[in-house]
Every structure is written in C-alpha cells, then in structure tokens.
C-alpha positions in Angstrom: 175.5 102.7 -45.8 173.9 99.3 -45.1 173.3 100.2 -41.6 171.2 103.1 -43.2 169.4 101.4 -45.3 168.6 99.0 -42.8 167.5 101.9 -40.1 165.2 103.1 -42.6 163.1 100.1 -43.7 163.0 99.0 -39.9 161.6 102.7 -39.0 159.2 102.7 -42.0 157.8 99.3 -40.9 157.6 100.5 -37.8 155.8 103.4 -38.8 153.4 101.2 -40.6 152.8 99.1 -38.1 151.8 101.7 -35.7 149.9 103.4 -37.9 147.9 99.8 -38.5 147.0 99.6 -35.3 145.6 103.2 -34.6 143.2 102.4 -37.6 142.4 99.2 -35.8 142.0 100.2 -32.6 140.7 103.8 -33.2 138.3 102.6 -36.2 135.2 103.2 -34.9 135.7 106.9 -33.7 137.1 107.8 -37.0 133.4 106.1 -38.4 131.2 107.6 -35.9 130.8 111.1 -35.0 127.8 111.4 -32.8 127.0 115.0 -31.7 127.0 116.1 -27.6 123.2 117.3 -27.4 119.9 116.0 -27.3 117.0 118.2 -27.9 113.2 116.7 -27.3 110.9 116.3 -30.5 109.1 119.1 -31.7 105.2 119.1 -30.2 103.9 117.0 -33.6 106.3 114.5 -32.8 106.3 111.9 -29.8 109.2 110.7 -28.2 108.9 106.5 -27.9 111.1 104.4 -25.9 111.2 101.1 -27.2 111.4 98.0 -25.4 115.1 97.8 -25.1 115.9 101.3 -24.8 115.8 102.3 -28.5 114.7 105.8 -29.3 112.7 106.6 -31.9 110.2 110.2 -32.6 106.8 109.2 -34.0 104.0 110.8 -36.1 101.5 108.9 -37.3 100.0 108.1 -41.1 97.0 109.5 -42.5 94.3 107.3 -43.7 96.0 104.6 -46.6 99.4 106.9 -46.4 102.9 104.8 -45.6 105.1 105.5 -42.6 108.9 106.2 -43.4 111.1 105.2 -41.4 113.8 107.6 -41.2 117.6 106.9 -40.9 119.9 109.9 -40.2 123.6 110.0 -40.6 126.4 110.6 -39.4 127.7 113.7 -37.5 123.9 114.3 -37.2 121.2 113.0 -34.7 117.3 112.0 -34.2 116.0 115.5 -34.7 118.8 116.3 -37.9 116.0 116.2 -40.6 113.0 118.3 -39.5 112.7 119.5 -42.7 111.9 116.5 -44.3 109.9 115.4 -41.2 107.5 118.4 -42.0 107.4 117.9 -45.7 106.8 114.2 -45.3 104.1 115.3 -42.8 102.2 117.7 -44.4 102.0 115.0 -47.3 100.0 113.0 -44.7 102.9 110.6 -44.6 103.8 108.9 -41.4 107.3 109.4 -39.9 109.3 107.6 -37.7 112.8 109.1 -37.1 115.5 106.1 -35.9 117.9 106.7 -32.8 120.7 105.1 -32.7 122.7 103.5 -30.0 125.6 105.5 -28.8 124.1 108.9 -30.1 122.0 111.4 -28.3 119.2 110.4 -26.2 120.0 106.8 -26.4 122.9 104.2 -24.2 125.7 102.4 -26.0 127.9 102.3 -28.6 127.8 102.8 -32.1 128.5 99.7 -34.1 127.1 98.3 -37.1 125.8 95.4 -34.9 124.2 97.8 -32.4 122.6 100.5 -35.1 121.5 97.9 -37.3 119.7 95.8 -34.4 118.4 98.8 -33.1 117.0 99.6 -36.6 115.2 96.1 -36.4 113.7 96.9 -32.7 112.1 99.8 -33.8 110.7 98.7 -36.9 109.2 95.4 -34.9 107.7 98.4 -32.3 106.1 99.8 -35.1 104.6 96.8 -36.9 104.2 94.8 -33.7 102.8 97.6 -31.3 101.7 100.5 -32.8 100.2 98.8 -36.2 102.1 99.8 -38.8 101.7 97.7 -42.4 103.1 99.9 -44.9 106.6 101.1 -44.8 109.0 103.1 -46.7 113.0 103.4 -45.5 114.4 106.5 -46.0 118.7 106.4 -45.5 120.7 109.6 -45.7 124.2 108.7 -45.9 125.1 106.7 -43.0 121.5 106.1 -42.6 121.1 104.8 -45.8 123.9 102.1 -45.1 121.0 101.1 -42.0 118.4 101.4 -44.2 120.2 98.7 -46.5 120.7 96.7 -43.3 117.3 96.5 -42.6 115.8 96.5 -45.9 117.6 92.6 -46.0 115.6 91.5 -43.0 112.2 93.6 -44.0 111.2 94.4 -47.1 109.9 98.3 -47.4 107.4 99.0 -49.9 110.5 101.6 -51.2 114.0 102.2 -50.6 115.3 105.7 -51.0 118.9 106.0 -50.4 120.1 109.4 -50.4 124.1 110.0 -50.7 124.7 106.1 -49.9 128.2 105.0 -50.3 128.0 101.5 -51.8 130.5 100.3 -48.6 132.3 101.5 -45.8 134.9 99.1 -46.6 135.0 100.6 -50.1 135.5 104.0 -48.9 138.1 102.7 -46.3 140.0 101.8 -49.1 139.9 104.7 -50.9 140.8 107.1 -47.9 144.1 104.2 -46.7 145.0 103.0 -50.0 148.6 102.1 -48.3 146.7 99.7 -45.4 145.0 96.3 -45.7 141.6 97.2 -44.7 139.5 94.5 -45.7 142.1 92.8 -43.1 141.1 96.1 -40.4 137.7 96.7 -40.8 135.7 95.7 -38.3 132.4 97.5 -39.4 132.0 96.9 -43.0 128.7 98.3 -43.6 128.4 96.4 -46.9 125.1 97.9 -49.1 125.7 95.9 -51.9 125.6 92.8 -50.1 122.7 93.7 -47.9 120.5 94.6 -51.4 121.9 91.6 -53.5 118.3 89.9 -54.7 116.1 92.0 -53.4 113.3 93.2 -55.6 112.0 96.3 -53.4 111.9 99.8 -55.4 115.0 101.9 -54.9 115.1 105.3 -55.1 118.6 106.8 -55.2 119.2 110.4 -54.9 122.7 112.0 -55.0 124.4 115.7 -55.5 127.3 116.1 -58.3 129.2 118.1 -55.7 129.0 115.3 -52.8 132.5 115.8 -51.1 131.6 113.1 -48.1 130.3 110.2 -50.1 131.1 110.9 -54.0 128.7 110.2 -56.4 131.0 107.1 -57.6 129.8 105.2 -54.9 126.2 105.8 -54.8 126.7 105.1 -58.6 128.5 101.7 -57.8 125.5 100.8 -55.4 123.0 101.8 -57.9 124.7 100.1 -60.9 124.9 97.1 -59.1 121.4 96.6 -57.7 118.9 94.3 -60.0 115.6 95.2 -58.7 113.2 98.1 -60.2 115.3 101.4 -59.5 115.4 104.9 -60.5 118.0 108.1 -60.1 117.9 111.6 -59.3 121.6 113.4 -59.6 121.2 116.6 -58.6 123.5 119.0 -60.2 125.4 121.4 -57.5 124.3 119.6 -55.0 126.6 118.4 -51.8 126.6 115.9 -49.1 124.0 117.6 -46.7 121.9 119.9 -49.1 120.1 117.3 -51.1 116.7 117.9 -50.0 116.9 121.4 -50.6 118.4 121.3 -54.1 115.8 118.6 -55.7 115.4 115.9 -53.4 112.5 117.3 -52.2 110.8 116.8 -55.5 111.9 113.6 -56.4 110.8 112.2 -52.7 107.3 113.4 -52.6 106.9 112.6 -56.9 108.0 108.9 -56.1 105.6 108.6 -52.9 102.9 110.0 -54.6 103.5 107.2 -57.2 103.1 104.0 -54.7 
C-alpha cells in the first residue's frame, strides 16, 4: 500500500512539475495571439514606418482636435478597429493606430518590453516628427494594458481603457489557481502599478457580459485609481462589442468634453 501511495504523490509531482514548466516556457504564446495577415490602411489612413521599424497608420487632427492614439488587442491587429477609426475621424479627431512588434506588418516578438517600447517610439514619432501636442490613449483590452504602460512615461490629456483587466498576473492567477504564478510570470502587464499617482482623466468603459476580461477586473483597476475618473458599464455587452453597444456614445460625449 505504501508503495502506492508513494507512486502517486511522486507522479502527481511530477505532473505538476511538467505542467510548471509548459506555463513557463510556453507563456507567451498562451498571452499573445497575433493573427497571420496584414492588410494595408484604408486610403484615409497612411501607413508610417517609424524609425526603428515600428508601424503605426496615421490620420491627422483637425484644427484644435486631439490625436488618439490607438492600442488594439489581442487576437486582433493594426487595422482591427476601423470602426472607431472612422467615428473618431469624422469627429475631426486625429488617429494613430499602434503596431505592435511580433504582429502583422511589423518584426519581432511580442513582449511586454517590446509592445510597450514600441508604444513609446511611436508616440516620440508623433510629438517629435509629425507635431503632435495633444494626445488622448485609447486601450482596448490588451491595448489598454499598453496604454497604461505608456500613460506612466507620458501623460495623455485622457485615458480610456476599454475592457482593461487590472493585471495579467491577476488573471494568470485566476485561470492557474493550482500554480505559483507571480513566481512564472514573465510578462506581468501590471495596470495598477503603471496608473498609481497619476492624475490624467480615465475613462473606463466595460460590457456586463465580458467573457475575456470580466468586469471584476476592469472594476479592480478602476476602484483602485485616485485620479479624476468616470464609468460606463454597458449592460449586454461582451469582450469585442463595446463600441457598438454604448461605447460609441460615451467616447465621443467625453471628447467632446476636453
């Protein structure tokens, strides 16, 4: 019977282990899930290659409008929110829409260090070369865990963070309750951290129905950030529907307030 017992704790450990070391080792392609294709900007967008081959697509400001900066997320790519590209530019708003390293159109590998320095190259290209003074950041999901990144080094004029979990780590946890993750984790993507002290307007927007990112975490992020803030929950709504069901409105109602 002792042998038994013995066989099994050695074979659970084992199991354990192993199963450890695929989340170490395999982290990063169970985070990012960049698609295959890339499809050139639409003709009212232009196509910029940054300095150190960062991607971005480019519309410029009307007179006195702001330019957002926008970060998509994961599973999606450059040209993933058209929609909001148009609504933003028919608004007059500027729009710059952030590649990211490792997805298409663009070299390398999807980190946090790589998609968060890329995030800083392109928003130096658009102060430093093409002008740019007024910024908003506008993170969906993944993106809004860049946005956070970069709002810690630059200051927008407004945050919106739309589905934003309040970490990675934090939802690492809750998807491997049984592993040590804060031991794992290599990419932490830590929001809360990166927003701690700021005093920039945040905008959080977030669907009820949010099967990716639950609510609870946007919640967490939002609870726990001390500048000027406001929320739009939007009943029904899921992970990838939010503009469509009420984001829309609260966007272009906050903008217009600036």
């Amino acid at each position: 019977m002792m042998i038994w017992i013995h066989r099994i704790i050695v074979t659970a450990l084992l199991l354990y282990v192993g199963l450890a070391a695929i989340a170490f080792f395999a982290q990063r392609k169970l985070i990012y899930f960049p698609p295959n294709f890339y499809n050139p900007p639409p003709a009212e967008m232009t196509e910029v290659r940054t300095s150190y081959g960062g991607l971005g697509w480019y519309s410029p400001a009307q007179t006195d409008r702001p330019t957002v900066m926008v970060f998509h997320g994961n599973a999606s790519s450059i040209d993933s929110n058209m929609l909001i590209f148009r609504d933003l530019q028919a608004a007059g708003y500027g729009v710059w829409s952030v590649g990211y390293p490792g997805y298409p159109g663009t070299d390398g590998t999807p980190t946090q260090d790589n998609l968060v320095a890329a995030a800083i190259e392109q928003y130096n290209h658009l102060r430093g070369i093409l002008g740019v003074d007024n910024f908003v950041f506008y993170g969906t999901s993944l993106g809004a865990g860049v946005a956070a990144q970069l709002a810690a080094e630059h200051q927008p004029e407004l945050l919106i963070l739309d589905a934003p979990f309040n970490s990675v780590l934090d939802m690492a946890q809750r998807q491997m309750p049984i592993l040590p993750t804060a031991i794992l984790l290599k990419d932490r993507w830590r929001s809360d951290k990166a927003l701690d002290g700021l005093d920039t307007p945040l905008l959080w927007v977030h669907g009820t129905a949010d099967r990716v990112i639950p609510l609870a975490q946007g919640e967490k992020l939002y609870d726990g950030y001390s500048g000027p803030k406001s929320a739009h929950i939007l009943p029904g709504a899921e992970h990838h529907n939010t503009w469509l069901n009420g984001g829309r409105e609260a966007v272009l109602t906050v903008l217009e307030q600036m």
